[in-house]
N, C-alpha and C positions, 0 to 999 in steps of 0.2 A: 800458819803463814800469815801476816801482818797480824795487827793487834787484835786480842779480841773485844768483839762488840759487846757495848754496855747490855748489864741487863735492865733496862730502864722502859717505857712506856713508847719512846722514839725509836730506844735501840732494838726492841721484837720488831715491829715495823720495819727498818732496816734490814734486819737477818730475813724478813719473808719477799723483801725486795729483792734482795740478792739472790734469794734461791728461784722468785717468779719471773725473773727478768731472762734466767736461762731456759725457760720455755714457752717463749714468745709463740700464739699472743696469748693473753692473761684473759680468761676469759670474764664477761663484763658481771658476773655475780661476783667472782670472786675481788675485784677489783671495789664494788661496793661494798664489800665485806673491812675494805684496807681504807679507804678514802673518804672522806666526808662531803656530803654531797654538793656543799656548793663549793668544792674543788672539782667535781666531777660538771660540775653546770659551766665551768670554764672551760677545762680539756676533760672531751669525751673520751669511754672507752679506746673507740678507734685511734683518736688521735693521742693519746697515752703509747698506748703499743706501739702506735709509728716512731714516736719520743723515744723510745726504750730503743728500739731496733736499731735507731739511726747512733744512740749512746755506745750502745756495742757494739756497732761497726770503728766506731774509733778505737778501740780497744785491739793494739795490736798482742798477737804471741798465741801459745795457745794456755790451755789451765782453766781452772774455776778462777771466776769473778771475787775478786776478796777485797777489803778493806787493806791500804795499806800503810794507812797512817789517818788517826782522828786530830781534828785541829780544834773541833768546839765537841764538847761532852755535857749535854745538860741533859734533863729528864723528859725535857719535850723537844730539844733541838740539839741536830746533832749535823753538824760538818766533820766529812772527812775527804780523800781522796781513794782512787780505788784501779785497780791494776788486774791483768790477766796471768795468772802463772806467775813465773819468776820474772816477768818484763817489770819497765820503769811504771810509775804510778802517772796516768795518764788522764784522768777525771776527776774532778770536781764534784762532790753529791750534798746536798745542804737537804737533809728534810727535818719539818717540825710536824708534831701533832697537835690535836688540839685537847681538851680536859678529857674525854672519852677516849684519847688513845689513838683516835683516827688521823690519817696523814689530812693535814691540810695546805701543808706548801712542800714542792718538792722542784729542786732548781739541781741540773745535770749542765755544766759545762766543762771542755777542754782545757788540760791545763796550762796555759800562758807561755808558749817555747822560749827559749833565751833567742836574742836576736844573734845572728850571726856578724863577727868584726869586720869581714875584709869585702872588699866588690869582688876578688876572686873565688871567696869561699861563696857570695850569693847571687853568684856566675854559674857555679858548681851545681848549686843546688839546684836552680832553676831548670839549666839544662838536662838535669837528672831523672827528670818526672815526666819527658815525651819527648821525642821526634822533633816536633815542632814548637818553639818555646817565642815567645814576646816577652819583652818587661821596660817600663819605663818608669824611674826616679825623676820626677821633675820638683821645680819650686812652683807652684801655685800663689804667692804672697798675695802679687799684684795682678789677679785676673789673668796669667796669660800662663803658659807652660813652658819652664823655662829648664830645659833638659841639662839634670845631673849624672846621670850616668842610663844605660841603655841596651837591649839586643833588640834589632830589628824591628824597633817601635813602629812604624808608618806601616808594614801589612797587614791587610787588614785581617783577620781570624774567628772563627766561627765564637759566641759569646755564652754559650746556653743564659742562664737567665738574668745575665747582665744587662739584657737587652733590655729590663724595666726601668734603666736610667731612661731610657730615651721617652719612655711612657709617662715618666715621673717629670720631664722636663718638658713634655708636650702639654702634661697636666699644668703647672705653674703659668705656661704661656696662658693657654685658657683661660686659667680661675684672674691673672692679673688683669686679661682683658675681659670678665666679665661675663663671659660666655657658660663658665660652669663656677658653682659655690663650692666649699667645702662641705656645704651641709647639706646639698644637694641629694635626696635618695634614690639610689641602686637599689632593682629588685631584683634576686636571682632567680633564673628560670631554670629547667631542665637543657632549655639550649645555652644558657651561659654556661652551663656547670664544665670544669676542664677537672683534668685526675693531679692528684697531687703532684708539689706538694701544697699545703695551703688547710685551711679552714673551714671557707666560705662554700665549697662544695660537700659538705656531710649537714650545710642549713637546708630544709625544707623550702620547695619549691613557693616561690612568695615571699618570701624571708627579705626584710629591708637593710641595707647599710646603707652607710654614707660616704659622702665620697671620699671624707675625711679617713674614716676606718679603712677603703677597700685602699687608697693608697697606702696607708701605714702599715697594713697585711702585706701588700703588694712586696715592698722593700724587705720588711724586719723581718717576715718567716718565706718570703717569697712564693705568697697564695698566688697561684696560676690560674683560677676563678676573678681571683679583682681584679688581676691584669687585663683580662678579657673583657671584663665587665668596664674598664676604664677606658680600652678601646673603643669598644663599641661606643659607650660614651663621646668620649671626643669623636671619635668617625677613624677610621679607619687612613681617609687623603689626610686628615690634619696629623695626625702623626706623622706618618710619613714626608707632610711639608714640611716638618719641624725640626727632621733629621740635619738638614743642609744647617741651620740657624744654630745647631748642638755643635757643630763644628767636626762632623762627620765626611770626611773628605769624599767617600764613594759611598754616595746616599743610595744610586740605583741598587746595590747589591741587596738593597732591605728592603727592595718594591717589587710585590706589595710585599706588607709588613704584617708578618703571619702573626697570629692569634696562639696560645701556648693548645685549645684544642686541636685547632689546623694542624700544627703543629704533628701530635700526637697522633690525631688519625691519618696523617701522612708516612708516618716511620709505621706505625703498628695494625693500619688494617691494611690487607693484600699486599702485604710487603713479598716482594719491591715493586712488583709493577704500577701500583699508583704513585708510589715515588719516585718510579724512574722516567714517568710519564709526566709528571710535574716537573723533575727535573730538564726535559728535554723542551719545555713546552715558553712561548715567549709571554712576556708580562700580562699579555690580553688573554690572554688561553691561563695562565694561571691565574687571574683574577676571575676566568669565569667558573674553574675549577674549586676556587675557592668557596664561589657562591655556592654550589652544588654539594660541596662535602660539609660546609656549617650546617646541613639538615641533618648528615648521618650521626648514626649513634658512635656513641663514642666506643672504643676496642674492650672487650673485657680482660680479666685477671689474668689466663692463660699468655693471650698477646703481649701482655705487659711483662710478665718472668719470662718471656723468649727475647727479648730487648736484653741485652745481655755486652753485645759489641755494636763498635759503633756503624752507623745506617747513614749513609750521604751527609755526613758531616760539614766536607767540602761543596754542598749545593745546598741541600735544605736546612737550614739555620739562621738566626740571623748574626751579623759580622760587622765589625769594626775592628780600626785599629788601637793598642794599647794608648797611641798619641789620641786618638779618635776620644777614647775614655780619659781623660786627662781633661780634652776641653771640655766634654760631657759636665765634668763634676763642676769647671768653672762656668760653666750657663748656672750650672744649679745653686752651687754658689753667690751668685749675684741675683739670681731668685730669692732665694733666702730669707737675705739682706732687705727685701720689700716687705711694705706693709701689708698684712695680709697674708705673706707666704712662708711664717715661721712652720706652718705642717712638713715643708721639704724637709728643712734641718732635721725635727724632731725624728722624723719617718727615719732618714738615713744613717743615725747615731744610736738608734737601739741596740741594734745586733754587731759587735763588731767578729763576729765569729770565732773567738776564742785569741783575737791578736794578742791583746792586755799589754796596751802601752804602757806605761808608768803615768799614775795620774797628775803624779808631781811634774813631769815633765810637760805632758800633752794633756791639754783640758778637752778637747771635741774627736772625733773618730768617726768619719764616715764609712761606712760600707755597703757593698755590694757582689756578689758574686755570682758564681751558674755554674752549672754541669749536669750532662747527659753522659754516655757512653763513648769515650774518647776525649772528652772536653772535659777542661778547667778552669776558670776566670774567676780571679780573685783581684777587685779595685776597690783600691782604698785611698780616703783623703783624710789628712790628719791635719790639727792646729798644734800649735804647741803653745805652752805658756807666754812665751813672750811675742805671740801674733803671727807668725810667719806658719804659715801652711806647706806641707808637700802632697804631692799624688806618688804612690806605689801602684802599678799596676802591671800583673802576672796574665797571661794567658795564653794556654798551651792546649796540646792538641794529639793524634795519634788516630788517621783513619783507620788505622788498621787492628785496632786493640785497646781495649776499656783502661782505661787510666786508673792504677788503684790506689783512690781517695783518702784509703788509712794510711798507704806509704805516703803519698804526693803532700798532704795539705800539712800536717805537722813541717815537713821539709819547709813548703813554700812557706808557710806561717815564719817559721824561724828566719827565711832572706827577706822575708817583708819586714819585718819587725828590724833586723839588722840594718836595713834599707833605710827607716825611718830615720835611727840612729845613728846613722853616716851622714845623709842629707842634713838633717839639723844641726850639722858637725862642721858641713862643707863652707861654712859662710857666702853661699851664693844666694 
């Protein structure tokens, strides 16, 4: 089934990837056995396995992992794509080695949906992946949000980790007035540390970044340690002041403006009753709850494989609406744009999660996204070549049942992309 692998220096490498990738986790001898260690001083063991787990979750069907077409064939590098069973070829795999043989780069992305043509067909899709669905098309060109097509854009919907637009935008107020540098050092503690996903909690207690790094973690892999650590930072009320200025129409729903550990020990220690307890409880009583549970220890492994469906989606989260996220991006946008605040752009155009605009087309791509158990938020702001910006933004929902990620995001990926394609179509 698909082609066979080279027998070359890159391609044994490859053959022992594909066989170690189906019995997650790899364990950390055998992994330096395959990798070269200052690949391994980038992504550690753990966060390898986590890479790999999350790669084969996109991998819909059933079957062995195969190669299903090679696109580069050299002796130390090899690109191909790679498929489950008889399903379509669904990833991206690029790894090289280096003179020994050992991997030294290895790049896994999803591969790039066709955009869908019609608003009916990314009507269709959208509505397909939950209960409860948002989306807004707008023009962004001119600073303001100028709505191209639409479901239910202004309620507002729980965001999972979309929520670090508002951190990323409370951050820029800050650094332009002065208050905080980019090069400013964070040190992580055992009390910063939150559970993935992210980086900065597998550094050793002490461990310095900067403010620069913990933003750009923050956005591009969406580390839940810098987020926290960036709250704390700015304070906890300057956030949340910041909400109204972001252009967040019902700022109270995000006060106070939980922490992704709050977060966490809220859904998975003593569930439910501390969450149903926070739930019931008014702003003053959950801020003093708040104070109280930032000492406990965070939940272990057991608690976290029982998180499974979703847990007070509709109360404990934070929420905006898709219109909410649109002006979001244009605060950030005209951040940007300042001297000094080129780190937003850069942070936000790393990752665009597998969209793959056309580069001929669109020169910039921002994004951001979230999800927990029920939830899915995918926002995104694109330039196109001749200057004219739009916002795409999806986010949907399902109290009552985990939203599955390998159907939903291929789907929604292909009406965003189509989305984009339309908009820059529509001459508005």
């Amino acid at each position: 089934m698909g082609p066979a692998i080279p027998d070359s220096p890159v391609g044994r490498q490859a053959h022992w990837l594909l066989g170690a990738a189906a019995r997650l986790p790899i364990p950390a001898a055998e992994l330096t056995a395959h990798f070269d260690q200052a690949f391994l001083a980038r992504v550690n063991p753990t966060q390898l396995n986590a890479a790999l787990a999350d790669a084969g979750a996109l991998l819909r069907g059933s079957g062995a992992v195969h190669l299903a077409s090679i696109v580069v064939d050299q002796p130390r590098r090899l690109q191909a794509t790679v498929a489950r069973g008889a399903g379509p070829a669904q990833l991206t795999v690029s790894i090289t080695v280096d003179a020994r043989g050992l991997i030294d780069g290895l790049l896994i992305k999803p591969i790039a949906p066709a955009g869908l043509s019609s608003w009916d067909a990314i009507d269709d899709a959208v509505r397909s992946v939950a209960p409860h669905v948002h989306l807004l098309v707008a023009d962004t060109t001119d600073g303001t949000c100028r709505a191209i097509h639409a479901i239910d854009p202004a309620t507002p919907a729980p965001l999972g980790s979309a929520f670090k637009l508002y951190v990323l935008n409370a951050l820029g107020e800050a650094v332009s007035a002065g208050r905080v540098g980019w090069d400013q050092t964070l040190v992580v503690t055992a009390g910063a540390k939150s559970l993935p996903s992210g980086e900065l909690e597998t550094l050793p207690d002490g461990a310095r970044v900067s403010v620069r790094d913990a933003a750009t973690k923050m956005i591009s892999i969406s580390d839940n340690t810098a987020a926290d650590m960036l709250v704390e930072r700015l304070g906890r009320s300057a956030v949340e002041a910041s909400l109204k200025r972001a252009g967040i129409a019902d700022p109270g729903r995000d006060v106070p403006f939980l922490t992704t550990r709050e977060l966490f020990i809220l859904k998975l220690d003593r569930w439910p009753s501390l969450a149903a307890r926070y739930a019931r409880a008014n702003v003053t009583q959950r801020r003093e709850m708040l104070a109280a549970i930032d000492r406990d220890r965070l939940p272990g492994s057991a608690a976290i494989r029982a998180w499974a469906e979703p847990r007070a989606i509709d109360e404990i989260e934070w929420f905006a609406s898709a219109e909410d996220l649109c002006l979001v991006y244009t605060s950030l946008s005209a951040q940007a744009r300042r001297p000094g605040l080129d780190p937003i752009g850069r942070a936000l155009s790393i990752n665009d999660s597998g969209l793959g605009l056309d580069p001929a087309r669109w020169k910039a791509t921002w994004f951001k996204g979230g999800s927990e158990p029920g939830v899915l938020t995918l926002a995104y702001q694109a330039t196109a070549r001749n200057g004219r910006s739009y916002f795409v933004g999806v986010l949907s929902s399902d109290p009552n049942a985990a939203i599955d990620e390998a159907e939903a995001g291929p789907r929604l990926l292909a009406a965003i992309k189509g989305a984009f394609g339309l908009a820059s179509e529509s001459g508005i």
